[in-house]
N, C-alpha and C positions, 0 to 999 in steps of 0.2 A: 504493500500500500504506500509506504514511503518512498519507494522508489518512482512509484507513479506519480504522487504529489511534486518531486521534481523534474523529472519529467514533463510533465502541465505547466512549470515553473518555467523552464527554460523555455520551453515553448512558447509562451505568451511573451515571454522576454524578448523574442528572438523575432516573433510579428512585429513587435511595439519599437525595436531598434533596426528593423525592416522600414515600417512606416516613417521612423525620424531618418534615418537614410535618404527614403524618397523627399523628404521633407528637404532635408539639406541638402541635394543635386536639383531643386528648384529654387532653391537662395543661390546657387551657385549659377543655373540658367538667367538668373533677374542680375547678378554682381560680375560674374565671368571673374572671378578672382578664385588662381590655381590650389589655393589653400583653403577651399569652400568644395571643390571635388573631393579632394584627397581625404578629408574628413569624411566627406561622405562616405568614403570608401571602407576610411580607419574604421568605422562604425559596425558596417556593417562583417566586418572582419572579423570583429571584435567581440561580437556576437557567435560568429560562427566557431569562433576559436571558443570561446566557453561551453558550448554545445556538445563540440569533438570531446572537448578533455571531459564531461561528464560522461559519456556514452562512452569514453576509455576506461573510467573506473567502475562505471556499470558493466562492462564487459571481463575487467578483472575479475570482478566477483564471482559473476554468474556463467563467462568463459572458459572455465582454466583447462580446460583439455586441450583449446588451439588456438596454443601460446605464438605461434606465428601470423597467424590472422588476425588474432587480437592483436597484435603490436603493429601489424601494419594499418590495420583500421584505427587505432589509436594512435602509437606515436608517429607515427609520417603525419596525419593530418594535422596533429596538435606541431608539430617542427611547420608545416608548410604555413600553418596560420598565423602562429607567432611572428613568424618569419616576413606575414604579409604586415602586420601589425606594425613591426617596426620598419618594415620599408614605404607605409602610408604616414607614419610620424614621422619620420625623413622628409617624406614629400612636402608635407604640411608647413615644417620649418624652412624648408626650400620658398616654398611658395609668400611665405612671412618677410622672406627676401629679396623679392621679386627676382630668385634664381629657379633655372630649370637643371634638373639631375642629371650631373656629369655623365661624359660615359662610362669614368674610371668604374664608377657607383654603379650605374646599369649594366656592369660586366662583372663583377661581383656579386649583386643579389640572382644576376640570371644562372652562375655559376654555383652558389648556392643552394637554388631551387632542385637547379639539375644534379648537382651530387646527390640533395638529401633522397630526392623520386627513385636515381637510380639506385642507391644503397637498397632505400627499403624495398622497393621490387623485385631487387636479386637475394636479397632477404627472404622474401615471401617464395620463392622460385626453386633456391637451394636450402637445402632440408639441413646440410652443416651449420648448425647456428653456433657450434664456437669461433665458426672465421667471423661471425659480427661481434665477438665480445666489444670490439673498440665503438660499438655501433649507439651499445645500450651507456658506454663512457660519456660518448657525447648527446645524449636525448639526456641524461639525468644532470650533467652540471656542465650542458652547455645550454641546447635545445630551449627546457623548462627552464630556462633564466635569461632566454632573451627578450624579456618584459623589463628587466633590469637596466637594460640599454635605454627601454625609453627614459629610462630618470635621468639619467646623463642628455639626451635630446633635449627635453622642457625644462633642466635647468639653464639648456641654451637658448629655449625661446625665452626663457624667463629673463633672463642678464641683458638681451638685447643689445646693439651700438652704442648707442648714445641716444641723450636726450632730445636732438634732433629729429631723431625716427618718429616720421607720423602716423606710423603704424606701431610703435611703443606701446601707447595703452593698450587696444586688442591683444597684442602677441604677450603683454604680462598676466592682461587679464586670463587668458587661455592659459597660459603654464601654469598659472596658480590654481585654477579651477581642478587642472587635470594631476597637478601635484599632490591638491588635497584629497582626492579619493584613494591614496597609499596610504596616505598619514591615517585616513579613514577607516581602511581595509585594517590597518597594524592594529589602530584602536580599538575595532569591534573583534577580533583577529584574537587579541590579550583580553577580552573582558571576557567571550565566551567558554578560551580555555581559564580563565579564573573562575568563573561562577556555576560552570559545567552545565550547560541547556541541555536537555533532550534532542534526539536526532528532528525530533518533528519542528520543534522551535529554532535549531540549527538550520533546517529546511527554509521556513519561511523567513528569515532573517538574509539567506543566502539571497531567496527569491526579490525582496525586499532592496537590498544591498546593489545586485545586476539592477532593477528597475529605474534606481537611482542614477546610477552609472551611465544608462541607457541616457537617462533624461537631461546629462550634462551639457552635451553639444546644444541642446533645445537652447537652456539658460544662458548658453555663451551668445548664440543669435540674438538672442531675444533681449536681453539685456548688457548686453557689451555692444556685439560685432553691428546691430540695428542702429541704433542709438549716434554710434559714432560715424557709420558711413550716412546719416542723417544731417550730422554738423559739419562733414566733412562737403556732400551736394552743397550745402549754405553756404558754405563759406566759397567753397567755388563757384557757384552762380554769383556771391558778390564781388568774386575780382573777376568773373568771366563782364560781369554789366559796365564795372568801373572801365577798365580799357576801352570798352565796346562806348562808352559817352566820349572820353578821351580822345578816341580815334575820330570822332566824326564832331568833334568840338559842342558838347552839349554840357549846358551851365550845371552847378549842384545842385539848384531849383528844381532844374528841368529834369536831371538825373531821381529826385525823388518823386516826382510827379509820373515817371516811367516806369519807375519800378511799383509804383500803383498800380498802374494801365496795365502792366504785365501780369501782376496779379489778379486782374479781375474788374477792379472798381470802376466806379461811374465819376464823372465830373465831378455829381454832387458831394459824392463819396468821398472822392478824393477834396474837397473844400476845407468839409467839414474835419478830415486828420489834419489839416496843415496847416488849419485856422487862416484859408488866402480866400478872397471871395472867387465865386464861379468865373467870371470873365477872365479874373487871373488865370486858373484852370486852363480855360480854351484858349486861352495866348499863348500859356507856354508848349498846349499840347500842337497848337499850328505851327510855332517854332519849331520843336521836334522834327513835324511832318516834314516840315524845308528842308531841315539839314540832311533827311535819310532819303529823302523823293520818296515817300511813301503818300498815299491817299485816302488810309481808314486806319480804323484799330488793328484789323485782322491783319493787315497788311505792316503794321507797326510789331506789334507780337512777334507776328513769322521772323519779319527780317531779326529781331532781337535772339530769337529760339536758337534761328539757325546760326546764327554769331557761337551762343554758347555751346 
């Protein structure tokens, strides 16, 4: 029954970090920024990789007669996934720096890929399983520890360049998000082996714990990555308008009475924010119109739009 209750667990886990997946390669479709895919990806990885490794210790249990099958349905997948995981948190800090992944990089993780597939397949093939002793050396303290490596990655997204970087806030907010579910994990990690829970509250605790995990990336969109690429548009629509008045000699008056018109407002509209009466309005907005050769609003908008 307990093995079913996780089972159900990770299952639901593994829809709902499916869903945030598709969620985040549509933030990434609206932002086109390479470190909005690569998450997407990490995610879903990430998922998959917790999946594998439980249906590897479900199969210890209940397998032990075919110790070679079992190990290739387990540990190849759990080595292939890890493996993906930290080659999507690579990408992601790549991406943090508007760099794309060496080849040196893409020739090592391909090399990687291809060692671990062909070991475990001539593994599964030849029945000699002490020519792999070196096999099961590296799945136990190398393999199952390259989740360690991403700590070393997010404390580089964390430290950043310099203060300059105006991608700083995001890339610390994200290292610290993704930091704190370790410090998390150790925490809950030390209170359960002190207090000793039942396997069923172990269970839902686990269940619990992924959900969270899953719900991380949401939190970073949503309240970081949103937020700043919001002030970041602001800011650049207002030195994309400043130049664009600049260029074509249009006064500070006139400059603020535009960036009304841009936004929407009417004459009257625009009167009553600037405390100037209406005639003033339509004086400076027929100025405007001279200096662009424009003939209406729509025609003042566009030319402005397509400037920015």
């Amino acid at each position: 029954m307990l093995e079913h209750l996780k089972i159900f667990g990770l299952i639901i886990n593994l829809i709902v970090g499916s869903t945030i997946s598709l969620y985040i390669f549509q933030v990434y479709r609206n932002n086109k920024h390479s470190y909005l895919k690569s998450l997407g990806y990490y995610t879903l990885s990430f998922n998959l990789a917790y999946l594998i490794l439980f249906f590897y210790g479900y199969l210890s249990i209940n397998l032990s007669g075919e110790v070679i099958i079992k190990t290739f349905l387990g540990e190849f997948f759990i080595s292939v996934f890890l493996l993906s995981i930290l080659l999507f948190i690579y990408k992601i800090y790549l991406g943090f720096n508007n760099k794309k992944i060496s080849k040196t990089a893409r020739w090592i993780f391909s090399i990687l890929f291809v060692f671990i597939s062909v070991s475990y397949i001539s593994r599964l093939f030849f029945s000699n399983e002490s020519n792999f002793f070196w096999l099961d050396f590296l799945f136990k303290y190398v393999f199952e520890n390259l989740l360690l490596l991403e700590i070393v990655v997010l404390i580089t997204i964390l430290k950043g360049k310099s203060k300059s970087d105006p991608l700083l806030y995001i890339k610390r907010s994200f290292g610290i998000l993704y930091l704190l579910r370790y410090v998390a994990f150790l925490i809950l990690f030390i209170y359960i082996v002190s207090v000793g829970f039942s396997e069923t509250v172990k269970a839902i605790l686990g269940f619990s714990f992924l959900l969270i995990l899953n719900l991380l990336p949401v939190v970073w969109i949503k309240f970081y990555f949103i937020p700043f690429k919001r002030r970041v548009n602001i800011s650049s629509d207002t030195i994309s308008l400043g130049s664009f008045c600049k260029q074509f000699g249009i006064s500070q008056r006139e400059k603020e009475i535009l960036e009304l018109v841009v936004t929407g407002k009417s004459n009257k509209e625009i009167s009553e924010i600037l405390f100037i009466s209406y005639s003033t309005v339509k004086n400076h907005i027929y100025n405007v119109f001279l200096k662009l050769d424009v003939n209406s609003r729509f025609e003042l908008i566009s030319r402005v739009n397509s400037y920015k």
